[in-house]
N, C-alpha and C positions, 0 to 999 in steps of 0.2 A: 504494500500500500504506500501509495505517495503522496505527499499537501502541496497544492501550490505555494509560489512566495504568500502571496496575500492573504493563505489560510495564515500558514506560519506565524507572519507580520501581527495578527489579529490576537491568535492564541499567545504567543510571546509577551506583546509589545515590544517589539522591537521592530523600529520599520522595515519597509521593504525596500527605503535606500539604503541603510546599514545595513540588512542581508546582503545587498548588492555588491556593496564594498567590503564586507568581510569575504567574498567570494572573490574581485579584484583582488585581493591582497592573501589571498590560499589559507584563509582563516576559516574559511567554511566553504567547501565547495558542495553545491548542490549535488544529487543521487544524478539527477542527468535533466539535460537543458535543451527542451524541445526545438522544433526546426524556429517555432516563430521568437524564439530568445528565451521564450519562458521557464524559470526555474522549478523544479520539482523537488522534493525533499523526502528521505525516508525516515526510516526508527532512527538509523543509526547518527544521521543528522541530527534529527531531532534530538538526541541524547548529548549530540558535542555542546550543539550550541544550550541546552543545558548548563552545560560544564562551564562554556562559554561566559552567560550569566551570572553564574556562583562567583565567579574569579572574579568577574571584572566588578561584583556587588564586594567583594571584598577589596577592593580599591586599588586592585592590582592594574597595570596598564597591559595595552595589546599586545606590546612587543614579548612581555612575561607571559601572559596567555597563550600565543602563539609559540613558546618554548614547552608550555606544559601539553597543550595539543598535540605539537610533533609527536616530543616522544612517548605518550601515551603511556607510559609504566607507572608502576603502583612507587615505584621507590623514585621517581621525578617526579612526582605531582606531589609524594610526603613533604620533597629537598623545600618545593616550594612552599608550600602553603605552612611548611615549619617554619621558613624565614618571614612571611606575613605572621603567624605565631609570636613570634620573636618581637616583631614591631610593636601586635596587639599590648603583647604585657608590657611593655618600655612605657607605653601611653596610661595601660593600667595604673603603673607606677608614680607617673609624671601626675594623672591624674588626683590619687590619693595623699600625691603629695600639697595639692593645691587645698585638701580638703581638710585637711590636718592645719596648713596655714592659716584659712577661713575659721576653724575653730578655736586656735590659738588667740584670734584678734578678738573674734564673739568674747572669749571670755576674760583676753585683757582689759576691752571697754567694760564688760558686766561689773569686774572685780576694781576698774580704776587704776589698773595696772599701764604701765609704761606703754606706749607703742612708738615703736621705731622702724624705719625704713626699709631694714636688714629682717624686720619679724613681717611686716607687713607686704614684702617682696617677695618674698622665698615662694619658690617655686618657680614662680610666674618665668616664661620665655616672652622676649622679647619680640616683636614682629621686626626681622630683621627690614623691612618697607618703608617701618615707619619714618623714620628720621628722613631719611632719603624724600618721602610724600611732603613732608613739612616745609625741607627745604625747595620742592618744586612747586606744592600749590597753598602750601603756607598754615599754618596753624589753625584760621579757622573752617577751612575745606574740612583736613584732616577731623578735628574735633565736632564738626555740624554730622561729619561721614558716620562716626562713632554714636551719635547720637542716633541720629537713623536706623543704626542696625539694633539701638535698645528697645526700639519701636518695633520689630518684626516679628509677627506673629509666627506658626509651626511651617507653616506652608511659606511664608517668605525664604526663612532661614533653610528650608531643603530649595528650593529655587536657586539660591547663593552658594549653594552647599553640591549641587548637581548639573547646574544650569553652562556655564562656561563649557563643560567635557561634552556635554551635550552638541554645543555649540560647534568645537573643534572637529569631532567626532563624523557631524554631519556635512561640513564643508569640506573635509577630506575624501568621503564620500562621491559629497558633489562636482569636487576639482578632478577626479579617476575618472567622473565623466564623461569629463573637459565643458564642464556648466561653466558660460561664462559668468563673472562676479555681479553683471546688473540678471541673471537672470530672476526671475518673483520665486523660484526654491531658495536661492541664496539669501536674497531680501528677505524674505520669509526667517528665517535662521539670525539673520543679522538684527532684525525686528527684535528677536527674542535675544538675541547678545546683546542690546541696549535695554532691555526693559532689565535684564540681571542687572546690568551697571548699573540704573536708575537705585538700585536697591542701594547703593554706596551711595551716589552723587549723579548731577544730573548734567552731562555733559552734553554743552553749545556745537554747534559743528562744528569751529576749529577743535576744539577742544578734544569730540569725539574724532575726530581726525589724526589730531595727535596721540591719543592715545593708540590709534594704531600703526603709527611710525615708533612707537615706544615698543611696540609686538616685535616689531622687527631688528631695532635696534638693540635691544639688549638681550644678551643669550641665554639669559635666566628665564624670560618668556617662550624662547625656542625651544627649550628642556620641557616647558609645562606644556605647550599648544602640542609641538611634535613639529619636527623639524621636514627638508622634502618638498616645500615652498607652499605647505599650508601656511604660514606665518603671513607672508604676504598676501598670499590671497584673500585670508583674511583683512588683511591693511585697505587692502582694493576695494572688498566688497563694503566694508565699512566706508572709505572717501565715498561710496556710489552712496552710499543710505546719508550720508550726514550732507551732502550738496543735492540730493531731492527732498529729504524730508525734515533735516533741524534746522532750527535760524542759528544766526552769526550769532 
């Protein structure tokens, strides 16, 4: 028995342009691909891109997914998901450590007890960003942004929390195509790469322009988008959305 893409798409949730592109890039190849293009899918599909799923809900990225896929062994797929292990409790840690901190404070203000900088700090990592935002758009962007996000309700903060990868994901996608950057799939995508932004700050069209010359420009962003000239394309499809649809 076999599903078309669009059953798939439907049962999954996962589109049927990301099936598309996890098939371009041999992350999933369909059971067999009719004379008219159409993709078909079996059990066995069905079960990868399962697998598929798990991994990549575990925060893993494609290129680690498409290691555990290949080699399909029970002792590669442990190696991996023991070193996401490994992460998990580091943050467990990190986590309980902040909680310990927050209680320590509770109960220096209860008791009238000293609070110092060194007690009231601990833990906490630092947004290696920040300093760096401050000095490009200045203390009170930075501090109006942080307010904002104190306002986000459950569903905002998964939008900010999901939304970007979404983003990359599907312009990668649609660049294997060869979609040009004004096509309305792209716009479509980019629409939604600004409504995430809006959830930080509400960038003017130079603004949001620049901020996709910053995509390209610096290689900290080329590590997180994915490098391979989604970066840019990104930058493009963004200059098309901010000179049709924001003001100066």
């Amino acid at each position: 028995m076999a599903w078309s893409i669009a059953e798939v798409a439907k049962a999954s949730g996962v589109t049927s342009r990301t099936l598309r592109h996890y098939h371009a890039i041999g992350l999933l190849v369909p059971a067999r691909t009719a004379p008219n293009g159409r993709r078909y899918y079996a059990e066995e599909q069905l079960l990868t891109l399962q697998q598929i799923l798990l991994l990549r809900d575990l925060g893993l990225g494609l290129d680690v997914v498409a290691e555990v896929i290949a080699h399909r062994s029970t002792g590669d797929t442990i190696a991996v998901l023991g070193r996401h292990k490994e992460w998990l409790l580091k943050e467990q840690q990190r986590l309980a450590h902040l909680v310990r901190t927050v209680d320590r404070t509770i109960e220096s203000i209860r008791e009238g007890g000293e609070v110092t900088p060194e007690k009231v700090f601990e833990g906490f990592e630092h947004n290696p960003y920040e300093a760096e935002a401050r000095e490009r758009w200045g203390d009170a962007a930075v501090d109006a942004s942080r307010e904002r996000m104190r306002g986000w309700s459950e569903s905002d903060a998964e939008k900010a929390r999901t939304g970007y990868p979404k983003v990359h994901e599907g312009l990668a996608a649609l660049r294997a195509e060869g979609a040009d950057v004004s096509d309305p799939s792209v716009q479509e995508l980019i629409q939604f790469h600004y409504e995430v932004t809006c959830l930080f700050w509400t960038p003017n069209r130079e603004a949001y322009k620049g901020l996709g010359q910053l995509y390209v420009d610096d290689p900290r962003f080329h590590d997180a988008i994915g490098d391979g000239g989604v970066t840019e394309y990104l930058r493009d499809a963004m200059t098309v959305y901010a000179d049709t649809r924001l003001d100066g």
